[in-house]
N, C-alpha and C positions, 0 to 999 in steps of 0.2 A: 819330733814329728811335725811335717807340713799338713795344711790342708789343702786336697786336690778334690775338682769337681768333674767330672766328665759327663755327657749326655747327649741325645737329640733330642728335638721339639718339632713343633708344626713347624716351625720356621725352617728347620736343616734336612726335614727329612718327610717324604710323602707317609700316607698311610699303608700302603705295600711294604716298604723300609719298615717305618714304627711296628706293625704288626709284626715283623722277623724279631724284632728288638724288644717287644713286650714279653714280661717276664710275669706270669702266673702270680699268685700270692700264695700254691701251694708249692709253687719251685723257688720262693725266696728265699727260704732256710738253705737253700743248696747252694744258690749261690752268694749267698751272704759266705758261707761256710767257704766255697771255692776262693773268694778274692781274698778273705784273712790268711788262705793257705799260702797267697803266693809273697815271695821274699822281702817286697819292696811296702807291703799293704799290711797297714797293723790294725786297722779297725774301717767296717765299711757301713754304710748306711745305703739301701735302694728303693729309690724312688720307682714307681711302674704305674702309670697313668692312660687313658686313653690316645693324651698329644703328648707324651713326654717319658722317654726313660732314662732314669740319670743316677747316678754313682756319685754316694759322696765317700772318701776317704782320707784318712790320715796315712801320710806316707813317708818315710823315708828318706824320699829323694823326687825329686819334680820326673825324670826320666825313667826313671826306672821305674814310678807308681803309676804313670800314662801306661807305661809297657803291659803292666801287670793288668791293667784294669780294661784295657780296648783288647789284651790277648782273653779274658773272660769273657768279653761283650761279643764278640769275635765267635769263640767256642758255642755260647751260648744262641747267637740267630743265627749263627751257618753262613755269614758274610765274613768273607776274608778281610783279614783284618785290612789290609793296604787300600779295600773299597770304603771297609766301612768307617776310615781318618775324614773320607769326605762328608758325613752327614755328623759331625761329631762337635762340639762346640768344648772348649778345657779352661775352667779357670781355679787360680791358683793363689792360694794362702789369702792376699786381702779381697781380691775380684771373687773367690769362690766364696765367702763371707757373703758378703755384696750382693752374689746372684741368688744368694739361698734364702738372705730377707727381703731381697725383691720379689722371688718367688713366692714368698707368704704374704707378703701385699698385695697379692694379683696384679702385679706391673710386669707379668712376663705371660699370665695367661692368656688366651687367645680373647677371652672375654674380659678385657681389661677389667679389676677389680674383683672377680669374681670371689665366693668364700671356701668354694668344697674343696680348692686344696689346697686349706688348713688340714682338712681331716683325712686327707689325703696324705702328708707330711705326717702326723698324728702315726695314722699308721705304719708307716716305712718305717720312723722310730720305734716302734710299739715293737716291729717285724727284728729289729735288728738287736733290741735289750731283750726279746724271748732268745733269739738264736745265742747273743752273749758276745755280738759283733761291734758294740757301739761302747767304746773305750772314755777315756777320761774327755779327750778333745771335742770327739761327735756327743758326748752327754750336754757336753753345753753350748756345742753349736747348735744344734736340735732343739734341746730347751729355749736359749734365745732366740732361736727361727720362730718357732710357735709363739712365743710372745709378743716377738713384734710385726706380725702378723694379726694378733689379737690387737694389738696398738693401733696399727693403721685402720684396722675397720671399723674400730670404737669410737678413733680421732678425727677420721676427715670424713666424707661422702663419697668415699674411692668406690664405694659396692652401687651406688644408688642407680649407674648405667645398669645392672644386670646383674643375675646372680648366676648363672651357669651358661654354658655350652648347649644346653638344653632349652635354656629364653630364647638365645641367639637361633638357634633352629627352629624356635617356632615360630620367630620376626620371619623366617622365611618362609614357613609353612602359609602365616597367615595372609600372607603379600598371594602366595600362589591359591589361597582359596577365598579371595573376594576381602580379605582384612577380616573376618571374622571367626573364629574358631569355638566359639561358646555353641553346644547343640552340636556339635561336630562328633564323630562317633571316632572313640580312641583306641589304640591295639598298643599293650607295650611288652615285647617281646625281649624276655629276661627280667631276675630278679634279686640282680646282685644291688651294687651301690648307686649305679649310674642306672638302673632300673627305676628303683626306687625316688630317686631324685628324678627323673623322669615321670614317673606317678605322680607327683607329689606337687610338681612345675603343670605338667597338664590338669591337674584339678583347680591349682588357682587359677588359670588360664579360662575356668568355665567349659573342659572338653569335657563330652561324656554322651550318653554310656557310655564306661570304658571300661578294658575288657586287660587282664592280664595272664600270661602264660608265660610258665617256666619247665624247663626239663623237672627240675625237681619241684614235683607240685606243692610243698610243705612251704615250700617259699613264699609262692604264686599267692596261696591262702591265706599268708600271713600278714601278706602288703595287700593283698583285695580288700581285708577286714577293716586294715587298720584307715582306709580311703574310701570305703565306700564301693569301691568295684566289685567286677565281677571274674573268680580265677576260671579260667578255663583249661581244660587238658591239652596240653603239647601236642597230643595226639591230632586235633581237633583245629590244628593251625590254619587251614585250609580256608574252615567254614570262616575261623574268624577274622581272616586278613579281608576276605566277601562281604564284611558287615562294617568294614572301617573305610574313615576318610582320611585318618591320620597313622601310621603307621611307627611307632617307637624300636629302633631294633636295640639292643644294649646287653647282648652274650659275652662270655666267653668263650664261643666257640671259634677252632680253629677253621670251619668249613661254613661255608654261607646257608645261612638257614631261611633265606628269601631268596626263591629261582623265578626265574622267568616262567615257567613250565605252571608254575603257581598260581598266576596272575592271568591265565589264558580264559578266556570269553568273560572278562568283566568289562565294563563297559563306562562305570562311573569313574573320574579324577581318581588321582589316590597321591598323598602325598608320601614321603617314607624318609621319617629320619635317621638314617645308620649311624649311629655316634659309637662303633664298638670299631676297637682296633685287636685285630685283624678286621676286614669289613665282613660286615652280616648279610648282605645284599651282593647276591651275584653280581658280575660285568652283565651289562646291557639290558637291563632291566628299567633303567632310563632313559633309554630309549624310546622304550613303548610306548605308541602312543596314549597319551591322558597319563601317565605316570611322573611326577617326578622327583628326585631321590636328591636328598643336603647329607651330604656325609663331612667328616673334619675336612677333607680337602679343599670343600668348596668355603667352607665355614672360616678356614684358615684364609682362604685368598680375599674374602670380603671384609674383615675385620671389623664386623656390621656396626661394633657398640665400644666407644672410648665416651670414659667420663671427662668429665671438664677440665681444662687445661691445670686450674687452681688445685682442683682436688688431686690431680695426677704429683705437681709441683709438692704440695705439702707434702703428699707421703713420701716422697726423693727425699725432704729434707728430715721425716724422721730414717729413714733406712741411711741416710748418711752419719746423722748423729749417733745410731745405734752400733753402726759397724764399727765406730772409731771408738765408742767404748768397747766391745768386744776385743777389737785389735791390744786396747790398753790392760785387757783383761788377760791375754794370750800373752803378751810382751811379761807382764807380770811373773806368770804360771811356768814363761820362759827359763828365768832368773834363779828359780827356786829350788830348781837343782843344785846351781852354782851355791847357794847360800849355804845351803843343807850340806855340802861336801866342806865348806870352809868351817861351819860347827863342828863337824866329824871332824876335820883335822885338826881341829883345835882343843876336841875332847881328848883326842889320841896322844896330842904333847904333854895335857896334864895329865891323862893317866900315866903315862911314863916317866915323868917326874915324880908321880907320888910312890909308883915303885923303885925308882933310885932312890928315893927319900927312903923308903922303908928300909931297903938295904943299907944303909949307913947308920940309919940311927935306929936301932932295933930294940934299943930302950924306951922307944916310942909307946905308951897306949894305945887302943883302940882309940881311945876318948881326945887323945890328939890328935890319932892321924885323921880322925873326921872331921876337927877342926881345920885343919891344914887342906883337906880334900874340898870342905866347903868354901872356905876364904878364894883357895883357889879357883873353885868353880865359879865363885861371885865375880873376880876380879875379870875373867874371858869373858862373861855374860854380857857386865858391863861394858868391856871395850869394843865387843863384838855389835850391840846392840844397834847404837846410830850408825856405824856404817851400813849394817845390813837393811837396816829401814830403810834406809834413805836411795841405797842401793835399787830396792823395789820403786821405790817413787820414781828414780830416774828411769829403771827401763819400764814404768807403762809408758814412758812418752816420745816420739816418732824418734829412732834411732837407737833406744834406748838398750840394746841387746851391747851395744860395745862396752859398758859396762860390767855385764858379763862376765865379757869376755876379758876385760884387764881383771877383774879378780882371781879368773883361773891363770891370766899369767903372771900376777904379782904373789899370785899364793903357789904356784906349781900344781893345780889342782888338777885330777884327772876325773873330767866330768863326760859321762858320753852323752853325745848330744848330734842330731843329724846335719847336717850340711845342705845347703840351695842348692839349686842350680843357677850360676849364672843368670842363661837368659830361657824363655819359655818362647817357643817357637809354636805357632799358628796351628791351630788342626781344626779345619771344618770354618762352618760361618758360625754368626754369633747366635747367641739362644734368642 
C-alpha cells in the first residue's frame, strides 16, 4: 500500500467551491465507508474543516487511488469530477508524508502556525478508527501527524503570530472599528467547535456583553456558562444581531442564516465575521451601507499574520527530520513481508524433511525426532537471523526496498506487494 493525499484549501478553491466540498461530521462514517469500498482504497482518513477538505488514503496504485478518491469527492459535492481536478492539490507517498506534518505545524494554515488543527486532525483520526477505516499505514501516519505537530508548537514560537482564523478576523474587525474592541457588544452565532473557539477568542479579546445563540439551545447554554455569556433563543436572532457591534457567524448550516432583510433600519456600523463554510451571511449584505463583512475569502487573500522567518525555518527543519524517519520507518514495514515469507519457506523445508526423516527411520522415538526437529530449527534460525537483520537496516535507508526485492528473487518468494506508478502527473495547484 502507497500513501495518497488529495484535497483543496483556501489556497485552490473559493468558499462557494469548499462549501460543495465540506463534508458534515454526521456524513463522515458514510463516506469514510464509500472510499474503503472502492477497489484501489484500502484504508481512508477525512479531514473536513472550514478552509480545507482532504482525503488521506492508502492505496494500491497512484492512478487508480486518485480515480477512486476525486470519483467520491466528485459524487459527494455534485461537481463533476473533470471540474473538480482543477481545485484539487495530490500528493503521494513521501510529499503526502510531508504535507500531513506540515499541516500539523500550521505551515499550511491560513493563519500561519495556528493550533486548532491539531484537534482538528485529532478528530478525523478519532472519525476514521470509530468507522474501522484507518488501517496499519494511516494508524501511524495519524499518530506521527499529531506528534509532531505537538513538537513543533512545544519547540519553536511557530504559534506566537496567532492562534486561530478567528484572531486574524478580529485584526480586521478591530482595524474597521477604530482598533478597539474591549466594551464592544458580541453576537456568536453557532455552537459547534469554531463557535466555541470564537467565544472563547472574543472574551480574551475584552469583547462583551456577549450574547450566544444556537439552533440547539442545550449548546448555547453550555458555552454562555462556561464564559460568562448570555445564551439567547435562535428564535430571538433579530433582536440580537440589533444589539451587537460584532457579529461571529460559525453554523453548519447549508442556507444563510444572516439576510439582508435582517439588518433593515439599523443605523449603527456592524462588523460581521462569517468564518462557516458554506457561508452564513447572504450575497450583499456587505454592501450595505455601514456594514462590513471578513469571510475566509478575504481572510485568505490578506494572509494578515506570518510568524518570523526563524521560527517558520525551524519547524521546516523538524518536519524534515520527522518525515525521513517516518520514510525509514515505512521502508522497514516495507521489508517485512519479504522476511516473514522467507521464515515461512524456510519452516516448510524443514517440516518436510523432518517428515522424510520420519518416513525412513520409523525406529525413531518421539524423544529423537524432537531432537532432530529442534537442532534443525536452531541451525535455520541461526543462518537466517543476520541476513534478515541486517536486511531491515538496509531498506530503512533511501533505496532500500531493492533489497527486497533481490530476496524474493534469490529465494523465489511469492510475496504480494503493490506496484507505483511511474510518474504522478499534476492535478490542481498546490495546497
Amino acid at each position: 500500500m502507497n500513501l495518497l493525499s488529495v484535497g483543496a484549501s483556501y489556497r485552490t478553491a473559493g468558499v462557494d467551491t469548499l462549501g460543495r466540498l465540506t463534508i458534515a461530521g454526521s456524513d463522515i462514517p458514510a463516506v469514510l465507508e464509500r472510499l474503503v469500498a472502492q477497489p484501489y482504497v484500502g484504508e481512508a482518513v477525512v479531514l473536513s474543516t472550514c478552509n480545507r477538505v482532504e482525503v488521506y488514503a492508502a492505496v494500491s496504485g497512484f492512478h487508480g487511488g486518485l480515480g477512486d478518491v476525486c470519483n467520491v469527492l466528485a459524487e459527494h459535492s455534485g461537481i463533476g469530477a473533470q471540474d473538480l481536478a482543477s481545485y484539487l492539490y495530490v500528493h503521494y507517498d513521501e510529499a503526502a508524508v510531508r504535507h500531513s506534518f506540515r499541516l500539523a505545524a500550521g505551515l499550511e494554515s491560513m493563519v500561519v502556525g495556528e493550533a486548532q488543527i491539531l484537534g482538528q486532525l485529532r478528530d478525523a483520526y478519532h472519525a476514521a478508527t470509530e468507522t474501522d477505516t484507518a488501517g496499519r499505514l494511516l494508524h501511524e501516519l495519524m499518530q506521527q501527524t499529531l506528534r509532531v505537530g505537538k513538537r513543533a508548537h512545544a519547540e519553536t514560537g511557530i504559534d506566537r503570530a496567532g492562534q486561530s482564523v478567528v484572531t486574524a478576523a478580529l485584526e480586521v474587525a478591530a482595524a474597521t472599528l477604530g482598533g478597539e474592541l474591549s466594551g464592544r457588544t458580541g453576537l456568536v452565532i453557532g455552537a459547534g467547535s469554531m463557535g466555541a473557539l470564537s467565544v472563547a477568542t472574543l472574551t480574551r479579546s475584552g469583547v462583551g456583553p456577549l450574547q450566544i445563540t444556537n439552533r440547539g439551545a442545550a449548546r448555547a447554554d453550555r458555552l454562555a456558562e462556561a464564559y460568562g455569556a448570555t445564551a439567547v433563543p435562535f428564535r430571538a436572532l433579530d433582536q440580537a444581531i440589533a444589539a451587537a457591534d460584532i457579529v461571529v457567524c460559525a453554523t453548519a448550516s447549508t442556507e444563510p442564516v444572516l439576510t439582508a432583510d435582517m439588518l433593515i433600519g439599523r443605523e449603527q456600523p456592524l462588523v460581521v465575521l462569517d468564518l462557516a463554510v458554506p457561508r452564513d451571511v447572504a450575497p450583499g449584505v456587505g454592501e450595505l451601507p455601514g456594514f462590513t463583512v471578513v469571510d475566509i475569502d478575504s481572510l485568505a487573500a490578506s494572509r494578515r499574520t506570518l510568524p518570523a522567518a526563524a521560527e517558520t525555518a525551524a519547524v521546516e527543519q523538524i518536519v524534515a527530520a520527522e518525515v525521513e524517519h517516518f520514510l525509514s520507518w515505512l521502508r522497514g514495514a516495507e521489508v517485512a513481508p519479504t522476511v516473514a515469507a522467507l521464515r515461512t519457506r524456510a519452516e516448510d523445508v524443514v517440516s518436510a524433511e523432518l517428515r522424510k526423516l520420519s518416513a525412513r527411520r520409523p525406529e525413531f522415538t518421539d524423544e529423537q525426532r524432537a531432537d532432530v526437529s529442534r537442532t534443525l530449527h536452531r541451525v535455520v534460525q541461526q543462518l537466517l537471523h543476520s541476513p534478515t537483520v541486517r536486511v531491515r537496516q538496509l531498506a530503512a535507508e533511501p533505496g532500500g526496498d531493492q533489497y527486497a526485492a533481490l530476496l524474493r528473487e534469490l529465494f523465489d518468494l511469492d510475496v504480494p506487494h503493490a506496484t507505483q506508478a511511474d510518474a504522478v502527473p499534476e492535478i490542481g495547484g498546490q495546497a
